[in-house]
N, CA, C, O and CB atoms as a CASP TS submission, in Angstrom:
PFRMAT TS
TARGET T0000
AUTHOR 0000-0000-0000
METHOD Language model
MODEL 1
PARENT N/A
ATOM      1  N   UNK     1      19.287  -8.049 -13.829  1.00  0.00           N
ATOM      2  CA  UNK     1      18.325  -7.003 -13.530  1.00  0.00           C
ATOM      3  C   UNK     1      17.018  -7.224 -14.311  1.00  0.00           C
ATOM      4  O   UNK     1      15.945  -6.838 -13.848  1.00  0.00           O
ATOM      5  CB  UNK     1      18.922  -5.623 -13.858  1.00  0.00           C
ATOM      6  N   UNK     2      17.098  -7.741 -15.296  1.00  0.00           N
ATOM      7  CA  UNK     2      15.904  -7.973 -15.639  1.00  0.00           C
ATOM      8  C   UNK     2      15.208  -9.057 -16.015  1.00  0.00           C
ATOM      9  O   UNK     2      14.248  -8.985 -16.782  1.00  0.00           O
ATOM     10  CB  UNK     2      15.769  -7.397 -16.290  1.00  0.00           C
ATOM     11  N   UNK     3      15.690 -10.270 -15.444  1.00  0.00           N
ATOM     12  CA  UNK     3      15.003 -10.997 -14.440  1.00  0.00           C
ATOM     13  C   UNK     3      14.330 -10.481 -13.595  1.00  0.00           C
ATOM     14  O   UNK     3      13.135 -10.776 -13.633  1.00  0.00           O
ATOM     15  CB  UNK     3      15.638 -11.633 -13.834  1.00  0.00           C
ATOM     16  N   UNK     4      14.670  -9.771 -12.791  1.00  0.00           N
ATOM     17  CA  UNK     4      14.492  -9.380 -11.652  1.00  0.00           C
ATOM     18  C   UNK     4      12.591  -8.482 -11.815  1.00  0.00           C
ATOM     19  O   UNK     4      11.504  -8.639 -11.261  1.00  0.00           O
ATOM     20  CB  UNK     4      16.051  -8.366 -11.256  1.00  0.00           C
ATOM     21  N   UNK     5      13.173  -7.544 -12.934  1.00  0.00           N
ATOM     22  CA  UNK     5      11.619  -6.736 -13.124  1.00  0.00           C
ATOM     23  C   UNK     5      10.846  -7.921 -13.929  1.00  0.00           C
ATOM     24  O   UNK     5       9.674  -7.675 -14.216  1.00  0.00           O
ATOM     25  CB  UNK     5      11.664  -4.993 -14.234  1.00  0.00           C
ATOM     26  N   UNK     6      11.330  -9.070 -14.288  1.00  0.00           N
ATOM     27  CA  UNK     6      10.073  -9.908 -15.132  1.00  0.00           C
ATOM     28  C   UNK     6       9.345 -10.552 -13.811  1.00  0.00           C
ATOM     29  O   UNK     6       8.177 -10.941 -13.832  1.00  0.00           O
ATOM     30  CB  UNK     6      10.715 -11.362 -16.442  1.00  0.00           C
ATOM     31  N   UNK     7      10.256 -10.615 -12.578  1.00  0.00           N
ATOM     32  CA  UNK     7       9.226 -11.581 -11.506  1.00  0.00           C
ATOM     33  C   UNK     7       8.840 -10.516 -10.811  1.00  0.00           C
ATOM     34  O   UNK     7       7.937 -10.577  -9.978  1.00  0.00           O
ATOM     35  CB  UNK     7       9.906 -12.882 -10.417  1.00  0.00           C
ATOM     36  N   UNK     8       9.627  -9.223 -11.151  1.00  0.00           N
ATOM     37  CA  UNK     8       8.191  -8.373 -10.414  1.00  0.00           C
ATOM     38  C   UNK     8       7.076  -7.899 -11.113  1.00  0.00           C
ATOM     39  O   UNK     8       6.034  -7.464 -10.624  1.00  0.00           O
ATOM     40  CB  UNK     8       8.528  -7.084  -9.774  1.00  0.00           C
ATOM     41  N   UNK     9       7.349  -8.008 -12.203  1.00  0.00           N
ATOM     42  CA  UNK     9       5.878  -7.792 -13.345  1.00  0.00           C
ATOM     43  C   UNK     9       4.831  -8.664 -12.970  1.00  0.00           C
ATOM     44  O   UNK     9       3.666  -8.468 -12.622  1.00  0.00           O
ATOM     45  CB  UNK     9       6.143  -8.218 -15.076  1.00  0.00           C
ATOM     46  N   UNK    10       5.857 -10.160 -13.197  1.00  0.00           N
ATOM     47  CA  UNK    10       5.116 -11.181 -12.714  1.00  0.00           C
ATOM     48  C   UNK    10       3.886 -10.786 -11.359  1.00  0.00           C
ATOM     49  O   UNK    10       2.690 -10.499 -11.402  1.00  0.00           O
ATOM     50  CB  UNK    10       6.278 -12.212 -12.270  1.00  0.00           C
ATOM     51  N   UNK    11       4.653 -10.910 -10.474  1.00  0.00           N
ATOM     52  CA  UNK    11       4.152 -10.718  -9.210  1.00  0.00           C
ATOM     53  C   UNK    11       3.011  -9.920  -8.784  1.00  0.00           C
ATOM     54  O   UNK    11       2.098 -10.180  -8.000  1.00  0.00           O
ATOM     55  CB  UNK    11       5.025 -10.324  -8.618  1.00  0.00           C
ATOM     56  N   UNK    12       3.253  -8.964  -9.430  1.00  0.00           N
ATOM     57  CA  UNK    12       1.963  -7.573  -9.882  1.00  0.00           C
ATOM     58  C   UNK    12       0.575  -8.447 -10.375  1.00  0.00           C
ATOM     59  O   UNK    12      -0.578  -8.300  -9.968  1.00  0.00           O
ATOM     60  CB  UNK    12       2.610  -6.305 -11.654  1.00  0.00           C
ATOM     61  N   UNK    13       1.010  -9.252 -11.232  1.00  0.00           N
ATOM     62  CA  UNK    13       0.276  -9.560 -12.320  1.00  0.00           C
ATOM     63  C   UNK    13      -0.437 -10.712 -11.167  1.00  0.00           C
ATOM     64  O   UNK    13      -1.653 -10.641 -10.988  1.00  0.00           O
ATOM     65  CB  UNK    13       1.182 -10.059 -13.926  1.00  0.00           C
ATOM     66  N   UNK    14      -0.232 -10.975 -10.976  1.00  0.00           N
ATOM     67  CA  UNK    14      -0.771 -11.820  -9.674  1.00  0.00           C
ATOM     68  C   UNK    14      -1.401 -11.301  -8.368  1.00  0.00           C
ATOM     69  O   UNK    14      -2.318 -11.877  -7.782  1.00  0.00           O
ATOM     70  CB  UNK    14       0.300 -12.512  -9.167  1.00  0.00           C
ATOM     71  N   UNK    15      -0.866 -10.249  -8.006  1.00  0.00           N
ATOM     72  CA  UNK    15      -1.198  -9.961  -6.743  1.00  0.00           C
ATOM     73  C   UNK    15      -2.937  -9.421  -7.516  1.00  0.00           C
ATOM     74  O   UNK    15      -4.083  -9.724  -7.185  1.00  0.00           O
ATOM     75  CB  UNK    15       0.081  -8.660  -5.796  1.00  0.00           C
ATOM     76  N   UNK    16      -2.439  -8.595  -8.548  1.00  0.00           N
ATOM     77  CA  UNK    16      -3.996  -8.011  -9.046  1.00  0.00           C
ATOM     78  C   UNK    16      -4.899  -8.520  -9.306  1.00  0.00           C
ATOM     79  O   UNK    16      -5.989  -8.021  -9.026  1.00  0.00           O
ATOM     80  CB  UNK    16      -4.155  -7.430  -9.959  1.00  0.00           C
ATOM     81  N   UNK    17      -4.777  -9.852 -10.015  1.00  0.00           N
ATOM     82  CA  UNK    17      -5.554 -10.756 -10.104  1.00  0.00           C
ATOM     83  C   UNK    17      -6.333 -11.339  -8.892  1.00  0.00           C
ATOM     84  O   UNK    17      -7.540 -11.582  -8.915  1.00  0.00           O
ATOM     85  CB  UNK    17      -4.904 -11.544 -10.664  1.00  0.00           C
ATOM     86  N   UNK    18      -5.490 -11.541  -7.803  1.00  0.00           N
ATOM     87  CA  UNK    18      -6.087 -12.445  -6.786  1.00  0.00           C
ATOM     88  C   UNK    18      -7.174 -11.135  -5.741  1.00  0.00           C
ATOM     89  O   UNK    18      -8.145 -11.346  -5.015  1.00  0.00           O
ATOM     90  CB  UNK    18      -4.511 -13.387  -5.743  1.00  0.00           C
ATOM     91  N   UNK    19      -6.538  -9.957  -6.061  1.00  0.00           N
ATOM     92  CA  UNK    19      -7.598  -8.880  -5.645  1.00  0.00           C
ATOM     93  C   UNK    19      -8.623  -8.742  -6.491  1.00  0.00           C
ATOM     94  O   UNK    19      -9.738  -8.529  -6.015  1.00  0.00           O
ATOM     95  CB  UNK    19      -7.081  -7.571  -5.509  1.00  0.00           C
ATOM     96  N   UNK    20      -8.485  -8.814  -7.589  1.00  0.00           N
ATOM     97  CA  UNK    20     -10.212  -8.972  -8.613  1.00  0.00           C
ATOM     98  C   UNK    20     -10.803  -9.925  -8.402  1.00  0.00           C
ATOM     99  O   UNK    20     -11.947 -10.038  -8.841  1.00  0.00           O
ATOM    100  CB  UNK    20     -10.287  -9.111 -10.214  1.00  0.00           C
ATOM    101  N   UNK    21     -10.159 -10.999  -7.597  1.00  0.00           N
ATOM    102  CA  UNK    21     -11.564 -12.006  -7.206  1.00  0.00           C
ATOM    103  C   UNK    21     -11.479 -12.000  -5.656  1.00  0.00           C
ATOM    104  O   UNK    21     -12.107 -12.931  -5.152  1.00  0.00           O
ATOM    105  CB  UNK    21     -11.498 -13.870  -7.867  1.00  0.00           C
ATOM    106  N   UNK    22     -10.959 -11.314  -4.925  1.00  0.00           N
ATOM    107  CA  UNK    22     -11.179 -10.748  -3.402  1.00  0.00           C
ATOM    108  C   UNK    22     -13.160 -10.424  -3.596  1.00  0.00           C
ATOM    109  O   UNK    22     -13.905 -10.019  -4.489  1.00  0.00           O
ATOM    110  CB  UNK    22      -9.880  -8.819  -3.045  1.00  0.00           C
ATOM    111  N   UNK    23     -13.279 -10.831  -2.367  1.00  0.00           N
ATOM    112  CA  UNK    23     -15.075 -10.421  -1.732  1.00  0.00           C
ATOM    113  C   UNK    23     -14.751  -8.947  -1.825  1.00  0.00           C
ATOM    114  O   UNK    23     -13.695  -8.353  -2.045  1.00  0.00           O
ATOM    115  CB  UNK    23     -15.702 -11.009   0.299  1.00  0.00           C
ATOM    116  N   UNK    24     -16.209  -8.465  -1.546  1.00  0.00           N
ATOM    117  CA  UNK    24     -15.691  -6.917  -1.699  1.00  0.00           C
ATOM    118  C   UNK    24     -15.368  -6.534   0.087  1.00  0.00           C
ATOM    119  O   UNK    24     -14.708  -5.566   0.466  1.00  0.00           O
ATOM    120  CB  UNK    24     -17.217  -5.678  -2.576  1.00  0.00           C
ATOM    121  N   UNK    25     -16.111  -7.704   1.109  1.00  0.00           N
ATOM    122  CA  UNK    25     -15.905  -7.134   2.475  1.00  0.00           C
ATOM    123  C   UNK    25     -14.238  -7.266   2.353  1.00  0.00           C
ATOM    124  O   UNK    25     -13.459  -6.496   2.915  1.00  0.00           O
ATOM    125  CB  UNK    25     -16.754  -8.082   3.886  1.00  0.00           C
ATOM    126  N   UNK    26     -13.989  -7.984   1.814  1.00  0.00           N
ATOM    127  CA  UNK    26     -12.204  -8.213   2.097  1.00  0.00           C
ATOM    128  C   UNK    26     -11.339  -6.805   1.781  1.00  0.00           C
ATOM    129  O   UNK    26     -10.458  -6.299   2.477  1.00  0.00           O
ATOM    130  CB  UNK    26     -11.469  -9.575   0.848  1.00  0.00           C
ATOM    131  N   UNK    27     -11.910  -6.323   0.438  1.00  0.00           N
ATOM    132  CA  UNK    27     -11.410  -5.085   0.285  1.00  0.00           C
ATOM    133  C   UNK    27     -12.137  -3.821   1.341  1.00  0.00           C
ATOM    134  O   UNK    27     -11.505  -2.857   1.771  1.00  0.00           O
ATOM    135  CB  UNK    27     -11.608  -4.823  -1.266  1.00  0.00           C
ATOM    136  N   UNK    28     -13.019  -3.992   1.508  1.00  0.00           N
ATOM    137  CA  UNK    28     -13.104  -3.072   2.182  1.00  0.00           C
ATOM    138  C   UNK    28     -12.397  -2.871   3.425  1.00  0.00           C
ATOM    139  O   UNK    28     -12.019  -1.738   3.722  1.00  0.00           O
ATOM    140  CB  UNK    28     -14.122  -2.998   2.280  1.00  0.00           C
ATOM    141  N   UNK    29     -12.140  -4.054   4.330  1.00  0.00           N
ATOM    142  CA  UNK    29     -11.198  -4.300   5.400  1.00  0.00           C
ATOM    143  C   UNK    29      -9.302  -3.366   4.951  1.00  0.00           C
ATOM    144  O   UNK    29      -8.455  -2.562   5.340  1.00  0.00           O
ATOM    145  CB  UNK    29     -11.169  -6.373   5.465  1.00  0.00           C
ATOM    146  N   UNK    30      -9.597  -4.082   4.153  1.00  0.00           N
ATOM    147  CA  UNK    30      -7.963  -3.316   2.958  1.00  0.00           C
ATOM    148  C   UNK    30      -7.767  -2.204   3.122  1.00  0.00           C
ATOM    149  O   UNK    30      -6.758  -1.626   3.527  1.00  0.00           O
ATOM    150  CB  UNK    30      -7.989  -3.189   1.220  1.00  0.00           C
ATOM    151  N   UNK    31      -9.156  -1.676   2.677  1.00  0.00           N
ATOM    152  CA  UNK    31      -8.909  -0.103   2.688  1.00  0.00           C
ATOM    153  C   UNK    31      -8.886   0.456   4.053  1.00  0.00           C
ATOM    154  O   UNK    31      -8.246   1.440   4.425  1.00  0.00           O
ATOM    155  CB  UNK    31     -10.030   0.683   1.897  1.00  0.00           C
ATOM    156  N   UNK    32      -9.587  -0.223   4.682  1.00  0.00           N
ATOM    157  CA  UNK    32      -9.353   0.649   6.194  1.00  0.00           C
ATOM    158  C   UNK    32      -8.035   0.456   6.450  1.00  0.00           C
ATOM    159  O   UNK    32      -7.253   1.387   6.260  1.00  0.00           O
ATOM    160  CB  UNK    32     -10.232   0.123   7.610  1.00  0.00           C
ATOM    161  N   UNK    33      -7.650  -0.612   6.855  1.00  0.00           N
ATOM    162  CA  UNK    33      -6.078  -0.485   7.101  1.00  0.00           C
ATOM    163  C   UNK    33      -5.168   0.314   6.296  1.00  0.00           C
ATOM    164  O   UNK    33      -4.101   0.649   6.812  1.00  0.00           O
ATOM    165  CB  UNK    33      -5.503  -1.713   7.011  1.00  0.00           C
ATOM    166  N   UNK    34      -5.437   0.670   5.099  1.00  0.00           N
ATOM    167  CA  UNK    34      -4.434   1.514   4.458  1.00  0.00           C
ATOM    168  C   UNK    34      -4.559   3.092   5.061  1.00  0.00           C
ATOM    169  O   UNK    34      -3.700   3.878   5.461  1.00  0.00           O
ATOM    170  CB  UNK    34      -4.682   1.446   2.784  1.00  0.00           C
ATOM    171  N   UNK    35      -6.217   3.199   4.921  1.00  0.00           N
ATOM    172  CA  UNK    35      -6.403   4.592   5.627  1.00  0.00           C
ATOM    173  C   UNK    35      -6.118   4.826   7.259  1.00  0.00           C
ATOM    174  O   UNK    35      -6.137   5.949   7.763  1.00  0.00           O
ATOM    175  CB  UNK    35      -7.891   4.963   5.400  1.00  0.00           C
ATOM    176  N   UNK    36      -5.864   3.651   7.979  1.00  0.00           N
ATOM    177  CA  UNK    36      -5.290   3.624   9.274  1.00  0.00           C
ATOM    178  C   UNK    36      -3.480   4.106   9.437  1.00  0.00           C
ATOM    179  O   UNK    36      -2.745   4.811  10.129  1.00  0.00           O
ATOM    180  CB  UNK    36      -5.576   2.037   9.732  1.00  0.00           C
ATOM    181  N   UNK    37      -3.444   3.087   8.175  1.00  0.00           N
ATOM    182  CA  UNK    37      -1.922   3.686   8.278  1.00  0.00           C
ATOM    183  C   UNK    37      -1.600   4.724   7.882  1.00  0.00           C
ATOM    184  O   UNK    37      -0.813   5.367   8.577  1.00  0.00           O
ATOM    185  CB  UNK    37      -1.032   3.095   7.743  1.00  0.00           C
ATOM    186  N   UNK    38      -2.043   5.243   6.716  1.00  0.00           N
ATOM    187  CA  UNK    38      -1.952   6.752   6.264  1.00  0.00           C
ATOM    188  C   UNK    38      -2.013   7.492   7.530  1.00  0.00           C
ATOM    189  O   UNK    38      -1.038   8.088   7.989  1.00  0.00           O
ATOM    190  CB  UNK    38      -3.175   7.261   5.229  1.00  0.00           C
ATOM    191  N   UNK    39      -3.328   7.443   8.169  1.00  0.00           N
ATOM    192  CA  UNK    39      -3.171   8.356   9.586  1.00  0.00           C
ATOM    193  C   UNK    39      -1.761   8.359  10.019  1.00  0.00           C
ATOM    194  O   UNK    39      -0.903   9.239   9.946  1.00  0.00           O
ATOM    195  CB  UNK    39      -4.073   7.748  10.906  1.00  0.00           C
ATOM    196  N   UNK    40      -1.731   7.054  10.528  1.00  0.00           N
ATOM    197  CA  UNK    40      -0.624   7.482  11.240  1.00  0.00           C
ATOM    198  C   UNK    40       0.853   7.878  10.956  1.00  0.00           C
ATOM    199  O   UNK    40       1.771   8.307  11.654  1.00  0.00           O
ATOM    200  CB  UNK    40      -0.560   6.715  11.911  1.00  0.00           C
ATOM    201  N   UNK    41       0.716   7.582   9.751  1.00  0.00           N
ATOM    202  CA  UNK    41       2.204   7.764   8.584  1.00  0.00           C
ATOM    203  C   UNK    41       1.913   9.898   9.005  1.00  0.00           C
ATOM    204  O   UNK    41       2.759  10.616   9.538  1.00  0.00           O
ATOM    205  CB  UNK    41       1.710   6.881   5.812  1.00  0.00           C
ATOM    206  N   UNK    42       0.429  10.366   8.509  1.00  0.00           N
ATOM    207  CA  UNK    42       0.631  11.571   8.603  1.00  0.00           C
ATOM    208  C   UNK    42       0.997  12.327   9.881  1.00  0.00           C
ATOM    209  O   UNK    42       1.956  13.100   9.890  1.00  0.00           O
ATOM    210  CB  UNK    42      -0.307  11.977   8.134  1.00  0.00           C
ATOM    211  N   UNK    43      -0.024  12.032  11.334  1.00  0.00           N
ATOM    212  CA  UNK    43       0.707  11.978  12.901  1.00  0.00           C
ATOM    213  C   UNK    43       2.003  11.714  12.378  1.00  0.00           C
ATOM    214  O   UNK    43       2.350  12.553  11.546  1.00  0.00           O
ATOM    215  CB  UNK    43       0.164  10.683  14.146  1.00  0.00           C
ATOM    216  N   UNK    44       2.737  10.907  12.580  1.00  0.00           N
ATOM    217  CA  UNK    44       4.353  11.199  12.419  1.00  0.00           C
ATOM    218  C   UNK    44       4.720  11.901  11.624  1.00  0.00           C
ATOM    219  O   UNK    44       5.288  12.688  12.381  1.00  0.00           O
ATOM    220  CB  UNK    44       5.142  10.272  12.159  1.00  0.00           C
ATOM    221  N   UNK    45       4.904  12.359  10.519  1.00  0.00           N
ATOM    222  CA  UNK    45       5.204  13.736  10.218  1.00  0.00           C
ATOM    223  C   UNK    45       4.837  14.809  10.398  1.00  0.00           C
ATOM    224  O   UNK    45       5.406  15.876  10.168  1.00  0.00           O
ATOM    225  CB  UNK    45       5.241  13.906   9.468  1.00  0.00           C
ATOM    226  N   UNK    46       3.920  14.612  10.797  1.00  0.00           N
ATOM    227  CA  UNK    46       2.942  16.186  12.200  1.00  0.00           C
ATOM    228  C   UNK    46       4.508  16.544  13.096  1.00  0.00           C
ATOM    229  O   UNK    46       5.346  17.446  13.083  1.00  0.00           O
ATOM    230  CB  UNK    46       1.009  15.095  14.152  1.00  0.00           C
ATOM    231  N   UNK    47       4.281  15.173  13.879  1.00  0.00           N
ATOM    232  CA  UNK    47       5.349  15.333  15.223  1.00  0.00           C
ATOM    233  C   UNK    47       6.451  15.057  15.032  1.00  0.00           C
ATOM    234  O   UNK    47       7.238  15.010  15.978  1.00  0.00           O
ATOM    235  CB  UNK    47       5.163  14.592  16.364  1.00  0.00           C
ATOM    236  N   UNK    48       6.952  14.715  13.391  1.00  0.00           N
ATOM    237  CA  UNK    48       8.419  15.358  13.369  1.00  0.00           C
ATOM    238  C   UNK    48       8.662  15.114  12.218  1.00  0.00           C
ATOM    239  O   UNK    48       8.847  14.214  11.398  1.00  0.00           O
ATOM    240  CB  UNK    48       9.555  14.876  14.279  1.00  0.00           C
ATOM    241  N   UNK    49       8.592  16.591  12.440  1.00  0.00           N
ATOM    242  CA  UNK    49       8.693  16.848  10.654  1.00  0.00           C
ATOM    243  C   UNK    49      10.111  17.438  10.223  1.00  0.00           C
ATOM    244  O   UNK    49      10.160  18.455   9.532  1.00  0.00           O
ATOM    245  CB  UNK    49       7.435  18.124  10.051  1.00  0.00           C
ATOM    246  N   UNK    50      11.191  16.818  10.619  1.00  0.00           N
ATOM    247  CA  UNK    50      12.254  17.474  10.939  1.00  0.00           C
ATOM    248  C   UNK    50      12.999  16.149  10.117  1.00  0.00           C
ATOM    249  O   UNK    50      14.024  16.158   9.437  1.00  0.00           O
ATOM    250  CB  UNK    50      12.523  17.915  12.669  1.00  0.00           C
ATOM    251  N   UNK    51      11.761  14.627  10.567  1.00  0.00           N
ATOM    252  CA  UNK    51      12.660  12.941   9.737  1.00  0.00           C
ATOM    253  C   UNK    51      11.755  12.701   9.038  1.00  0.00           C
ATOM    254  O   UNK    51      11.969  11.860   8.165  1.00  0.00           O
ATOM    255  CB  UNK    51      13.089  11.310  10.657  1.00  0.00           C
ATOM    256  N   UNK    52      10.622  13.212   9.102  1.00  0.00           N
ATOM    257  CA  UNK    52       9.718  12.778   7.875  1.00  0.00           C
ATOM    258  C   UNK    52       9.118  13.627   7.035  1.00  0.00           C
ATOM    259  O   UNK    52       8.468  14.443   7.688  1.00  0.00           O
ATOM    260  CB  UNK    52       8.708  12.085   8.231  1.00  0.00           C
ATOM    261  N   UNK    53       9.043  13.804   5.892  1.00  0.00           N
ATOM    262  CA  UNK    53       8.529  14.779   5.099  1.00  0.00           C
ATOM    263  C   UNK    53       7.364  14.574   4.905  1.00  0.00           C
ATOM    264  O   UNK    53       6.851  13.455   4.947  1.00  0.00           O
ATOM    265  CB  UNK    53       9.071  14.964   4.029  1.00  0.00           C
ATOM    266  N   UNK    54       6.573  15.986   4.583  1.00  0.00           N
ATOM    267  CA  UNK    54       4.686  16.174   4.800  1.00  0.00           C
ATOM    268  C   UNK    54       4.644  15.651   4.141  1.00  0.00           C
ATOM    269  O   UNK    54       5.336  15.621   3.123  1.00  0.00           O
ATOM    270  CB  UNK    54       3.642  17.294   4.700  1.00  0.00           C
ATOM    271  N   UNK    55       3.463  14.763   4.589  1.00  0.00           N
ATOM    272  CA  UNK    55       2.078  14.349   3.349  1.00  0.00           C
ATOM    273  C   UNK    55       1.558  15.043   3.285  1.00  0.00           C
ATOM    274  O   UNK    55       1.365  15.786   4.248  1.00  0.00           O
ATOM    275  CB  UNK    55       1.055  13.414   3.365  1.00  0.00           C
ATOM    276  N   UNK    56       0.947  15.248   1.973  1.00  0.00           N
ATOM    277  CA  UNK    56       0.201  16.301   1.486  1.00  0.00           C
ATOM    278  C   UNK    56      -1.353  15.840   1.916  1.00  0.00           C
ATOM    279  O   UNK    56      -2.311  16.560   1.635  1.00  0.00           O
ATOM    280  CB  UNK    56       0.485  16.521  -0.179  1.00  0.00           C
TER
END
């Protein structure tokens, strides 16, 4: 198991890095897609909110 959290520390530690030297159009692309999916993550718990619990 902890192996396991050192290559995901690892991994973090990397992914962040390679986003601090991302262009900024690249992030900005990023963020739309996250805020695309959020939409629609929230639509589905609109229309059933019975399997998915609200986003706030």
């Amino acid at each position: 198991m902890k192996r396991h959290l050192e290559d995901l520390s690892e991994s973090k530690r990397r992914f962040r890095k390679s986003l601090a030297q991302s262009p900024v159009a690249e992030k900005l692309r990023m963020l739309d897609q996250l805020r695309l999916r959020t939409i629609a993550i929230k639509k589905a718990a609109k229309d059933y909110p019975k399997t998915l619990r609200k986003l706030a």
